[in-house]
Biopython code that builds the backbone (N, CA, C, O; Angstrom):
import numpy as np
from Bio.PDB.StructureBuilder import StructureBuilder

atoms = [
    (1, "UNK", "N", (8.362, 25.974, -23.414)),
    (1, "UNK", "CA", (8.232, 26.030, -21.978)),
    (1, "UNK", "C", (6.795, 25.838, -21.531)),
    (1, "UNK", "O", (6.655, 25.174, -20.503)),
    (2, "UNK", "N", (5.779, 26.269, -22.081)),
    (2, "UNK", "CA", (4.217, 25.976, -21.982)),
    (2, "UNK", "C", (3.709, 24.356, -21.649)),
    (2, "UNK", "O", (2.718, 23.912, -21.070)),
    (3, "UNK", "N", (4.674, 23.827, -22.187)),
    (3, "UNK", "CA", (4.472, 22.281, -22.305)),
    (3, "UNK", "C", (5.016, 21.685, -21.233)),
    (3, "UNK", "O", (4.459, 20.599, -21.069)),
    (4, "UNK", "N", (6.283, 21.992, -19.999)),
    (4, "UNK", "CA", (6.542, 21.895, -19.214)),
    (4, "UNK", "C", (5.359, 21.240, -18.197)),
    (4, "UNK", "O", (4.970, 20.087, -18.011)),
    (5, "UNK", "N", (5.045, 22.339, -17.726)),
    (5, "UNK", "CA", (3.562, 22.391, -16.684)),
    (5, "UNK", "C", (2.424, 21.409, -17.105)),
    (5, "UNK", "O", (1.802, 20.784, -16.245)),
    (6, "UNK", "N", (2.113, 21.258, -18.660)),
    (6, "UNK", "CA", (0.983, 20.274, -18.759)),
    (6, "UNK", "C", (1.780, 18.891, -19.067)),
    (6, "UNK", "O", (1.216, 18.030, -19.742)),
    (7, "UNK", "N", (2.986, 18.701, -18.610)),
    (7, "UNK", "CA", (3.624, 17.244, -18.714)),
    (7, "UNK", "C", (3.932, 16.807, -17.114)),
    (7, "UNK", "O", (4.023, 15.610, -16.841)),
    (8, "UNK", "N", (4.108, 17.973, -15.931)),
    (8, "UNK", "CA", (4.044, 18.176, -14.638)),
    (8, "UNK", "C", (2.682, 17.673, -14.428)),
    (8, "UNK", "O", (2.709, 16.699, -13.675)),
    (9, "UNK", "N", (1.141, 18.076, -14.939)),
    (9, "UNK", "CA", (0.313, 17.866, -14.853)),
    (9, "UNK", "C", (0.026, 16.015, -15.234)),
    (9, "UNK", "O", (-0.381, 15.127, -14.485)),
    (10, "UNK", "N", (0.302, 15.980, -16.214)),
    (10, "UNK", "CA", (0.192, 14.695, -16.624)),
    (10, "UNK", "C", (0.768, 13.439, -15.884)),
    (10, "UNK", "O", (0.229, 12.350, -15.688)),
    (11, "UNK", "N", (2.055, 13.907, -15.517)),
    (11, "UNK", "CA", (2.402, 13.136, -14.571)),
    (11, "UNK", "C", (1.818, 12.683, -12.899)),
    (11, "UNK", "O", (1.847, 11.618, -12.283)),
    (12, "UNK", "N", (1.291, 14.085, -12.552)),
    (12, "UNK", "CA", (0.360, 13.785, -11.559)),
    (12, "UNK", "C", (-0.563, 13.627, -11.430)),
    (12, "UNK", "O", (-1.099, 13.448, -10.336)),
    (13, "UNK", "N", (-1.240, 13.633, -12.778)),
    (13, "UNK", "CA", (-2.521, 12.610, -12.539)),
    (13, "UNK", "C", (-2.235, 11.268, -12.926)),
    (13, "UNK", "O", (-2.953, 10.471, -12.323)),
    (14, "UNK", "N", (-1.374, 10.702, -13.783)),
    (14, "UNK", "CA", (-0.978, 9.240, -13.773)),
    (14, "UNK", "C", (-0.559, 8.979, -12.327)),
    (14, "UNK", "O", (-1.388, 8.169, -11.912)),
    (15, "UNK", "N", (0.158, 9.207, -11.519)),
    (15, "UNK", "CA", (0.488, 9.696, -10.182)),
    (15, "UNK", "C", (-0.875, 9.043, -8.934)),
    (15, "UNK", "O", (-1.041, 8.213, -8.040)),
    (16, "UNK", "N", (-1.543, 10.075, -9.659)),
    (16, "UNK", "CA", (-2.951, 9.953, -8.646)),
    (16, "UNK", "C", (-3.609, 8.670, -8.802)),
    (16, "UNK", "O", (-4.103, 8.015, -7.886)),
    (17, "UNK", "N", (-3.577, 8.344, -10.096)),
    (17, "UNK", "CA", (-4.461, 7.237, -10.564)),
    (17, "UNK", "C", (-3.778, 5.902, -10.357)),
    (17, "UNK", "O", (-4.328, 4.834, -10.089)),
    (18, "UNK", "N", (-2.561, 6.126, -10.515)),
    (18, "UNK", "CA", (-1.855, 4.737, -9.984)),
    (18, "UNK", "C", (-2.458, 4.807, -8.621)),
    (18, "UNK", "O", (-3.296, 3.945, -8.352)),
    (19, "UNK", "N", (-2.251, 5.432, -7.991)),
    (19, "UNK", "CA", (-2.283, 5.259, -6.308)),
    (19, "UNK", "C", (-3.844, 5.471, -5.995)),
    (19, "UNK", "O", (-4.132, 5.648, -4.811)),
    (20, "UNK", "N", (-4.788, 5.469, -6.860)),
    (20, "UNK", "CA", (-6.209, 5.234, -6.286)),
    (20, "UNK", "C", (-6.292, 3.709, -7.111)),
    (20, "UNK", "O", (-6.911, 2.854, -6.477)),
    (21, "UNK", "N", (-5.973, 3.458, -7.883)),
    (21, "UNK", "CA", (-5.959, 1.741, -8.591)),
    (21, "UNK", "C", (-5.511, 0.842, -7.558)),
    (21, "UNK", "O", (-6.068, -0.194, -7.195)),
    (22, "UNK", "N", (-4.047, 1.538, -6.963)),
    (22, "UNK", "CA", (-3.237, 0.363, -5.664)),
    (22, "UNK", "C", (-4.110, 0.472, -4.582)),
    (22, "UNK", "O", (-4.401, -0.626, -4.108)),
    (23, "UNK", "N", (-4.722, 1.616, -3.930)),
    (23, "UNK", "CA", (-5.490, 1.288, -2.978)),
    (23, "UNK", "C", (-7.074, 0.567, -3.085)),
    (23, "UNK", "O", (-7.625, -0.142, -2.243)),
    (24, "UNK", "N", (-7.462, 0.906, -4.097)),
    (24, "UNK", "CA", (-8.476, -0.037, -4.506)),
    (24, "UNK", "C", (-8.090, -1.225, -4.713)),
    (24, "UNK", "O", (-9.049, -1.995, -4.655)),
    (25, "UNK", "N", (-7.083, -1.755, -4.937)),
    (25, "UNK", "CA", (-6.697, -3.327, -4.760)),
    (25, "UNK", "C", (-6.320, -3.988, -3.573)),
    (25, "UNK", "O", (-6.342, -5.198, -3.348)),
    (26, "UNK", "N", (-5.804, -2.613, -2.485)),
    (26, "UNK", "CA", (-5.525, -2.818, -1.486)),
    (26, "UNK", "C", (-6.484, -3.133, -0.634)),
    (26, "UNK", "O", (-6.142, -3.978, 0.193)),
    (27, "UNK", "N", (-8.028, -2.577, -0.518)),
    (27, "UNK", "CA", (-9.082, -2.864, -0.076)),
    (27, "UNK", "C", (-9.469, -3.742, -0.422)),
    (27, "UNK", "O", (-9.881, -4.529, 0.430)),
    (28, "UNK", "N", (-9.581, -4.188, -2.123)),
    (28, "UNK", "CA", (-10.509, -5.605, -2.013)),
    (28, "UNK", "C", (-9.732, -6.653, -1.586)),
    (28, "UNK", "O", (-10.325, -7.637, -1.143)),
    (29, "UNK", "N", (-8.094, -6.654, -1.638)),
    (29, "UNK", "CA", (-7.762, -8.059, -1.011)),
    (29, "UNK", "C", (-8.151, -8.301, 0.564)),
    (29, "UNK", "O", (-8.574, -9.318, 1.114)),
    (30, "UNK", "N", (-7.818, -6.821, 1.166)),
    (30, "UNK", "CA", (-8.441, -6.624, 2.743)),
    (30, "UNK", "C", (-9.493, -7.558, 2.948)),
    (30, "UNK", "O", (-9.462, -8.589, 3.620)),
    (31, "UNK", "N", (-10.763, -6.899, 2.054)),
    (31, "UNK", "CA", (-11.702, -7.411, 2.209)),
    (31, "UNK", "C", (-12.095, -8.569, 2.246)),
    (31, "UNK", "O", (-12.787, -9.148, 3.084)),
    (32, "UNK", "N", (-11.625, -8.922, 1.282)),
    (32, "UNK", "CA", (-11.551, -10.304, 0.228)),
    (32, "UNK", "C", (-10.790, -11.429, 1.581)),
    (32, "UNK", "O", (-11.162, -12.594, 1.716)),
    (33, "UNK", "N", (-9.784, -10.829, 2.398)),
    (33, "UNK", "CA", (-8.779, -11.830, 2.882)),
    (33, "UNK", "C", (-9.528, -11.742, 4.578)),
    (33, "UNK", "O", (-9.640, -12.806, 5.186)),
    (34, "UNK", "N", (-9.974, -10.523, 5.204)),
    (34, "UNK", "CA", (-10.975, -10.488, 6.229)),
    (34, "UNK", "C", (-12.206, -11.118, 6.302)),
    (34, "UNK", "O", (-12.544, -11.662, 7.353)),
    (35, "UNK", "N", (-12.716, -11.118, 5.606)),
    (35, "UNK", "CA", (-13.789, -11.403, 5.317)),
    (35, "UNK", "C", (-14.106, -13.548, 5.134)),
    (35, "UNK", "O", (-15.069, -14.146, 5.614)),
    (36, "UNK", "N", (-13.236, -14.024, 4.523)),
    (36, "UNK", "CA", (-12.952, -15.493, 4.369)),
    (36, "UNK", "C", (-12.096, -15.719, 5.858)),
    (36, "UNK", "O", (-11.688, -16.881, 5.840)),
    (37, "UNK", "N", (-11.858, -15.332, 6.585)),
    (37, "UNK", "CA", (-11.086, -15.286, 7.846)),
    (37, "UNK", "C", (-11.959, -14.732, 9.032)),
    (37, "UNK", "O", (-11.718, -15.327, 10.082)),
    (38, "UNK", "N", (-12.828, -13.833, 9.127)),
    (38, "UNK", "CA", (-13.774, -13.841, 10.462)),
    (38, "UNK", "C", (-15.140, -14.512, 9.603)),
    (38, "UNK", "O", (-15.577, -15.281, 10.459)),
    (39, "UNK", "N", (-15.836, -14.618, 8.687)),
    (39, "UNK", "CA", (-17.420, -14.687, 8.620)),
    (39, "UNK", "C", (-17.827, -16.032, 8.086)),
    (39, "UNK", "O", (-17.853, -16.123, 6.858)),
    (40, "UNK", "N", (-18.126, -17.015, 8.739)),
    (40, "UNK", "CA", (-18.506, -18.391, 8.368)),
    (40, "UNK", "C", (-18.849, -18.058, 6.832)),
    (40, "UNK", "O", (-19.120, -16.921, 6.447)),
    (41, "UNK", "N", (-18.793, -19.472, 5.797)),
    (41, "UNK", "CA", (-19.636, -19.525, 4.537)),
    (41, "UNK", "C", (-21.056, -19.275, 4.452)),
    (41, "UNK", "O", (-21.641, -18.710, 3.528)),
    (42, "UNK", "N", (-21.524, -19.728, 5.451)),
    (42, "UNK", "CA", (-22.763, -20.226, 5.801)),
    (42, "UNK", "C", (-23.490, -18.726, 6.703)),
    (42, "UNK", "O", (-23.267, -18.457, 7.884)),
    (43, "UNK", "N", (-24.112, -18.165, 6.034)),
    (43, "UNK", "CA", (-25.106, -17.158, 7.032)),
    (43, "UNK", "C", (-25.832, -17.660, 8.293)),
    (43, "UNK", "O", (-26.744, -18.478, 8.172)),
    (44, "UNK", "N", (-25.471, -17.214, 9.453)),
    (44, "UNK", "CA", (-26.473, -18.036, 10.374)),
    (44, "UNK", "C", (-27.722, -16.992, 10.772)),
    (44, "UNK", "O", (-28.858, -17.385, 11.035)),
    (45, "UNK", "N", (-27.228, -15.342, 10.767)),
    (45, "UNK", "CA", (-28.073, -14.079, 10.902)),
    (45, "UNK", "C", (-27.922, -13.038, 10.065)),
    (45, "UNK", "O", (-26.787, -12.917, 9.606)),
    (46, "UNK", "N", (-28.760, -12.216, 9.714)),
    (46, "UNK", "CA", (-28.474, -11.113, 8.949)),
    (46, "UNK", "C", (-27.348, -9.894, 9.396)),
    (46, "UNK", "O", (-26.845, -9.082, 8.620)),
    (47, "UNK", "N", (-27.150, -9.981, 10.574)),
    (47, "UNK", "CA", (-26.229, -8.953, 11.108)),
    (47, "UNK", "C", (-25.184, -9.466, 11.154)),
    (47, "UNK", "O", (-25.166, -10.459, 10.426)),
    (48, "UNK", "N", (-23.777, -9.196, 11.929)),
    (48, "UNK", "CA", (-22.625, -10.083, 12.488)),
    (48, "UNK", "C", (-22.219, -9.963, 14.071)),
    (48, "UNK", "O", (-21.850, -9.115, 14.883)),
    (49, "UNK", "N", (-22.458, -11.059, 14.002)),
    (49, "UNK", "CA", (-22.010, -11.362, 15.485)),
    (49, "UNK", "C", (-21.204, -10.402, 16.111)),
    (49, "UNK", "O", (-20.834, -9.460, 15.411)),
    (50, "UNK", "N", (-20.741, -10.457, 17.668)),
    (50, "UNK", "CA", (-20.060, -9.580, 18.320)),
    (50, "UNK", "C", (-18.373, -10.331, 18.273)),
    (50, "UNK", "O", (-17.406, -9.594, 18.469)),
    (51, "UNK", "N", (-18.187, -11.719, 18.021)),
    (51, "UNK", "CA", (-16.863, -12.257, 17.813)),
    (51, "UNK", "C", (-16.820, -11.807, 16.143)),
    (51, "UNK", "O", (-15.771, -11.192, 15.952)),
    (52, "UNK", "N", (-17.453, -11.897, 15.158)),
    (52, "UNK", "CA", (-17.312, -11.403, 13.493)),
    (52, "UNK", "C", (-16.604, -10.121, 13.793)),
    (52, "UNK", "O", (-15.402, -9.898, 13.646)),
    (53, "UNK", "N", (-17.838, -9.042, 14.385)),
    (53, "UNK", "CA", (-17.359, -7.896, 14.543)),
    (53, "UNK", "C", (-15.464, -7.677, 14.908)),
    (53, "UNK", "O", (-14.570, -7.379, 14.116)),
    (54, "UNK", "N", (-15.388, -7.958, 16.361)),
    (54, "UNK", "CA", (-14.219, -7.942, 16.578)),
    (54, "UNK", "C", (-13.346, -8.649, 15.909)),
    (54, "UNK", "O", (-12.164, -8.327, 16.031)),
    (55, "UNK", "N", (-13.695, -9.767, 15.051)),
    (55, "UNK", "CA", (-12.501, -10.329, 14.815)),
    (55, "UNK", "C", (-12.314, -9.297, 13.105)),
    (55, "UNK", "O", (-11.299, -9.193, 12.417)),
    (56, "UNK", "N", (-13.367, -8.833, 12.923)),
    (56, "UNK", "CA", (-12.823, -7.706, 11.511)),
    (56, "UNK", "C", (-11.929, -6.891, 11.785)),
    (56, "UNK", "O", (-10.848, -6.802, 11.203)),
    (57, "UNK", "N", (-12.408, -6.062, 12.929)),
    (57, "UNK", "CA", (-11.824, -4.885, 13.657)),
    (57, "UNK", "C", (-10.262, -5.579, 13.508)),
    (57, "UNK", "O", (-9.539, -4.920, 12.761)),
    (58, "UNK", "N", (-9.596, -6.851, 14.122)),
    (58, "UNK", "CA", (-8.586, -7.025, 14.417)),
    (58, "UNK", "C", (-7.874, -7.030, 13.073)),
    (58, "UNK", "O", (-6.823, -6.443, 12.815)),
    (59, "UNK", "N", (-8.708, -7.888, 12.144)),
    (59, "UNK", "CA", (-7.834, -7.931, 10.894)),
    (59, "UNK", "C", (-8.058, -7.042, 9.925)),
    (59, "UNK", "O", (-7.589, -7.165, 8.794)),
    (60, "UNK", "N", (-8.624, -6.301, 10.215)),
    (60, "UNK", "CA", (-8.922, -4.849, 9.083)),
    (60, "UNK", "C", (-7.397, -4.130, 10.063)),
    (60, "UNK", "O", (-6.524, -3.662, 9.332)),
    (61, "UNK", "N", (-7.156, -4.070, 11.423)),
    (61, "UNK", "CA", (-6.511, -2.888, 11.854)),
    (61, "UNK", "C", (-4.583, -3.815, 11.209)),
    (61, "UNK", "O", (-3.718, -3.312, 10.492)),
    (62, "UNK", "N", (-4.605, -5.122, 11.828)),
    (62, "UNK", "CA", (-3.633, -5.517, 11.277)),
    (62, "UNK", "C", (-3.230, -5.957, 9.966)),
    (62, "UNK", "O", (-2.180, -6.593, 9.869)),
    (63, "UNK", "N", (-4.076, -5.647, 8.718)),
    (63, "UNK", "CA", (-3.616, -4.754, 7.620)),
    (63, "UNK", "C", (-3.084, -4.126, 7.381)),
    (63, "UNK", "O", (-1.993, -4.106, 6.811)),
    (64, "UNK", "N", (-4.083, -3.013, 7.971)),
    (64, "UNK", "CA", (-3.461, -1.510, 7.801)),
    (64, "UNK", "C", (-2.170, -1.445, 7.896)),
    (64, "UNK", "O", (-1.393, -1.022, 7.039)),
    (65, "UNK", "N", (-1.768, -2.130, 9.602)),
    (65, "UNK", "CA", (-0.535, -1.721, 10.015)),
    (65, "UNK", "C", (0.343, -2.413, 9.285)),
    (65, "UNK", "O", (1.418, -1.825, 9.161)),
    (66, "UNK", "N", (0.241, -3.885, 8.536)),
    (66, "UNK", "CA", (1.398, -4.345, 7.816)),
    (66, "UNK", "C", (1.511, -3.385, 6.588)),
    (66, "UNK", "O", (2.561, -2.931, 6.132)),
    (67, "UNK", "N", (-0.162, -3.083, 5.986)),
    (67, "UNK", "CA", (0.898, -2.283, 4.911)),
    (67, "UNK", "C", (1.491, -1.559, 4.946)),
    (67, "UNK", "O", (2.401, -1.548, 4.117)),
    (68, "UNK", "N", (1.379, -0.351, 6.019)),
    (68, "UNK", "CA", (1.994, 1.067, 6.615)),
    (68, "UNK", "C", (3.590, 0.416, 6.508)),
    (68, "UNK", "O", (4.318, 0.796, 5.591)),
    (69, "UNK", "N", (4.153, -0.757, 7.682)),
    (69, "UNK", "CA", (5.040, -0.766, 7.830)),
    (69, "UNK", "C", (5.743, -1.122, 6.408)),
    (69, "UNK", "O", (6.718, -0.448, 6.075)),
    (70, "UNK", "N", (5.238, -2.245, 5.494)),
    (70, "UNK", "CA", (5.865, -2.435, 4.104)),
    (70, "UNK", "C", (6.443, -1.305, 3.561)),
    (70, "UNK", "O", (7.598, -0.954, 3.319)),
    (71, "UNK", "N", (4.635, -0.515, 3.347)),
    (71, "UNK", "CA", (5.245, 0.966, 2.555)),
    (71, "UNK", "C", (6.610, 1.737, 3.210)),
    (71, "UNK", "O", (7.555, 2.198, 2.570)),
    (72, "UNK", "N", (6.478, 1.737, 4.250)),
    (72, "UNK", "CA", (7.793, 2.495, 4.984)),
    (72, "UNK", "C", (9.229, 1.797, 4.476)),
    (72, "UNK", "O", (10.176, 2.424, 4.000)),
    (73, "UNK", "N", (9.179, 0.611, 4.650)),
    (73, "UNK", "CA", (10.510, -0.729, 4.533)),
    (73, "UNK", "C", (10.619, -0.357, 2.711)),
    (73, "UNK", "O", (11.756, -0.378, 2.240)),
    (74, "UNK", "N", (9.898, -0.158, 2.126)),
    (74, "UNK", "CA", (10.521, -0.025, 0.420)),
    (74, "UNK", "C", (10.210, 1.178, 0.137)),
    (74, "UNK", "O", (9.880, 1.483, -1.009)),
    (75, "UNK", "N", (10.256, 1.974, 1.034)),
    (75, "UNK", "CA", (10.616, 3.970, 0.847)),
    (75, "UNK", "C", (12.112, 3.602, 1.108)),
    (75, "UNK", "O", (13.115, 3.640, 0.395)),
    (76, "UNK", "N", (11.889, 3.246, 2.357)),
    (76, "UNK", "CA", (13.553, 3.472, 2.789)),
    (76, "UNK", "C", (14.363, 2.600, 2.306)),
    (76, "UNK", "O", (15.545, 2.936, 2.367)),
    (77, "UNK", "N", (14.031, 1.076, 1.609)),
    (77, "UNK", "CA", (14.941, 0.516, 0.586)),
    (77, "UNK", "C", (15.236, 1.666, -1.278)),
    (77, "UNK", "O", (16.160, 1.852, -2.071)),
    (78, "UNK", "N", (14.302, 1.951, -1.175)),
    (78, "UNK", "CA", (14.013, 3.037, -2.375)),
    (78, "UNK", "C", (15.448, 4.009, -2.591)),
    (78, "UNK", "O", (16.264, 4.137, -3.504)),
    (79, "UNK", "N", (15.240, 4.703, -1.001)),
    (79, "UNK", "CA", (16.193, 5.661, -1.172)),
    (79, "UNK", "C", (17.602, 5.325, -0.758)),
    (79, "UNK", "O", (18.641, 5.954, -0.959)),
    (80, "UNK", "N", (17.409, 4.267, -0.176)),
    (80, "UNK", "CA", (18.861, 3.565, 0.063)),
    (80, "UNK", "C", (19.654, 3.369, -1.678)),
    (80, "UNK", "O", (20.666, 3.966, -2.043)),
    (81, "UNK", "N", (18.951, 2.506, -2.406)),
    (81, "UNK", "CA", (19.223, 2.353, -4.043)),
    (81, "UNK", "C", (19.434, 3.606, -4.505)),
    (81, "UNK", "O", (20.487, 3.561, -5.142)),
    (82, "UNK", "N", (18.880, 4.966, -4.523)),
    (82, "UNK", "CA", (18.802, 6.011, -5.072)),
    (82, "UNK", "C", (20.275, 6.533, -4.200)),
    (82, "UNK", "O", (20.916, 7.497, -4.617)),
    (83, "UNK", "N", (20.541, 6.050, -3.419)),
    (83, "UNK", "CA", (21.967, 6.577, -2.597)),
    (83, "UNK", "C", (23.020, 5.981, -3.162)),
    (83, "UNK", "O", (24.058, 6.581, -3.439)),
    (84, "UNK", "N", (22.831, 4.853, -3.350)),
    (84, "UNK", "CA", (23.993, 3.295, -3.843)),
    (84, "UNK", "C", (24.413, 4.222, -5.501)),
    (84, "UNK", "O", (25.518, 4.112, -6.033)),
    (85, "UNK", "N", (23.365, 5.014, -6.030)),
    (85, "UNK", "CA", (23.251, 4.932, -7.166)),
    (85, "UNK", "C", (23.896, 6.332, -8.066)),
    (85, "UNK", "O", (24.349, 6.594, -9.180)),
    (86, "UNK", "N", (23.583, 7.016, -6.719)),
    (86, "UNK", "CA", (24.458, 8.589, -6.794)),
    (86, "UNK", "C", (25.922, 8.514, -6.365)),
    (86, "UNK", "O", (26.667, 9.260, -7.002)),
    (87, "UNK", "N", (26.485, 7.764, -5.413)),
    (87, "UNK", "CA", (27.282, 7.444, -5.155)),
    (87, "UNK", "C", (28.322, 6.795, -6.450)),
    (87, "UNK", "O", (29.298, 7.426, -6.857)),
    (88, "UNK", "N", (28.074, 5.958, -6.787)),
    (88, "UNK", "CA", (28.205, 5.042, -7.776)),
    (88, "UNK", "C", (28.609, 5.724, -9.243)),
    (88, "UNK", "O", (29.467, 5.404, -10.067)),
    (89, "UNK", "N", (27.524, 6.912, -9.216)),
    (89, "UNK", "CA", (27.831, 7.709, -10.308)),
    (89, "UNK", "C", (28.604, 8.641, -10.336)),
    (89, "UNK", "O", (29.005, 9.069, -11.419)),
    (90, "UNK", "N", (29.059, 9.262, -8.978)),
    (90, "UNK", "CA", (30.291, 9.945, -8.080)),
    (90, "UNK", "C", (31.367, 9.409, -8.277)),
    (90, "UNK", "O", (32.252, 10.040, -8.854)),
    (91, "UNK", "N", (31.539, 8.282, -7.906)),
    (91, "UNK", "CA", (33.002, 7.536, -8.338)),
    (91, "UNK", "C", (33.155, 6.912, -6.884)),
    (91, "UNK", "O", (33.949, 5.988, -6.710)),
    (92, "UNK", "N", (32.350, 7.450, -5.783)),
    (92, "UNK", "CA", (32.691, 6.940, -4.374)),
    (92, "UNK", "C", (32.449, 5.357, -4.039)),
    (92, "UNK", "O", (31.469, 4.784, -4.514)),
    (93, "UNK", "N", (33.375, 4.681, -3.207)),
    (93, "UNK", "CA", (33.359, 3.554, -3.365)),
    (93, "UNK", "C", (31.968, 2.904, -2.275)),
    (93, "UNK", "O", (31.807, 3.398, -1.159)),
    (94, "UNK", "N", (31.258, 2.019, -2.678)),
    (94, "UNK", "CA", (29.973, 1.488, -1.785)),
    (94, "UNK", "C", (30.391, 1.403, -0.152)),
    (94, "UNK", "O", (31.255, 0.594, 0.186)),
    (95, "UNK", "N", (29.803, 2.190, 0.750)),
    (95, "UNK", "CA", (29.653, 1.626, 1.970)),
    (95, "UNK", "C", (29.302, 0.509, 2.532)),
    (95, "UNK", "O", (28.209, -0.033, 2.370)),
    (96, "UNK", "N", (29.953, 0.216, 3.029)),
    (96, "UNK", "CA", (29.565, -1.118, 3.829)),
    (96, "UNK", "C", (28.662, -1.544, 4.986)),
    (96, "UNK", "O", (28.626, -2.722, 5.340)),
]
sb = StructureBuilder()
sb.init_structure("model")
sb.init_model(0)
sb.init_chain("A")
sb.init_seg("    ")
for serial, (resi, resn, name, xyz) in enumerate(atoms, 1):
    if name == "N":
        sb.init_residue(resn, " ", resi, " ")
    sb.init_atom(name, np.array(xyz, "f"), 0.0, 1.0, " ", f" {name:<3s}", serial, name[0])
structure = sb.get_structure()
C-alpha cells in the first residue's frame, strides 16, 4: 500500500510535465506563427510600431481563444467516448 501514493505521485508529475512541454510548444508556435504574421522580415526600428503592436495583441488574443475553444471541443469529445464506452460495456444499446 506505501507504493500506492508514490505511483499517484508519479503520475502527477508526468501529468505536470506533459502539460508544461504542451504549453511550451503552444507558445513557441504562437510566437513563431504571430510574429511571421504582424513584424516585417526586414527591421525598419528598434521598437514596434503601433499597427505591429496591435496587430500582436489581435493574434496573440485569437490564439488563445482558438485554443481554449479546441481544448473544450476534445474534453467534451473525450467524455462523450468515455460515455459510448461505459455504455457499451453495460450492454446498453448506442444513442443516437
Amino acid at each position: 500500500m506505501a507504493q500506492l501514493p508514490q505511483l499517484d505521485m508519479q503520475k502527477m508529475q508526468m501529468v505536470q510535465e506533459l502539460e508544461i512541454e504542451m504549453m511550451s510548444d503552444m507558445y513557441n508556435r504562437m510566437t513563431q506563427s504571430c510574429h511571421k504574421k504582424c513584424i516585417p522580415p526586414k527591421y525598419k526600428d528598434a521598437e514596434l510600431g503601433k499597427g505591429e503592436s496591435v496587430c500582436l495583441d489581435r493574434c496573440i488574443a485569437k490564439y488563445l481563444d482558438i485554443h481554449e475553444r479546441i481544448g473544450k471541443k476534445l474534453t467534451q469529445l473525450s467524455m462523450q467516448d468515455e460515455d459510448f464506452v461505459k455504455r457499451m460495456q453495460g450492454g446498453e444499446p448506442p444513442k443516437s
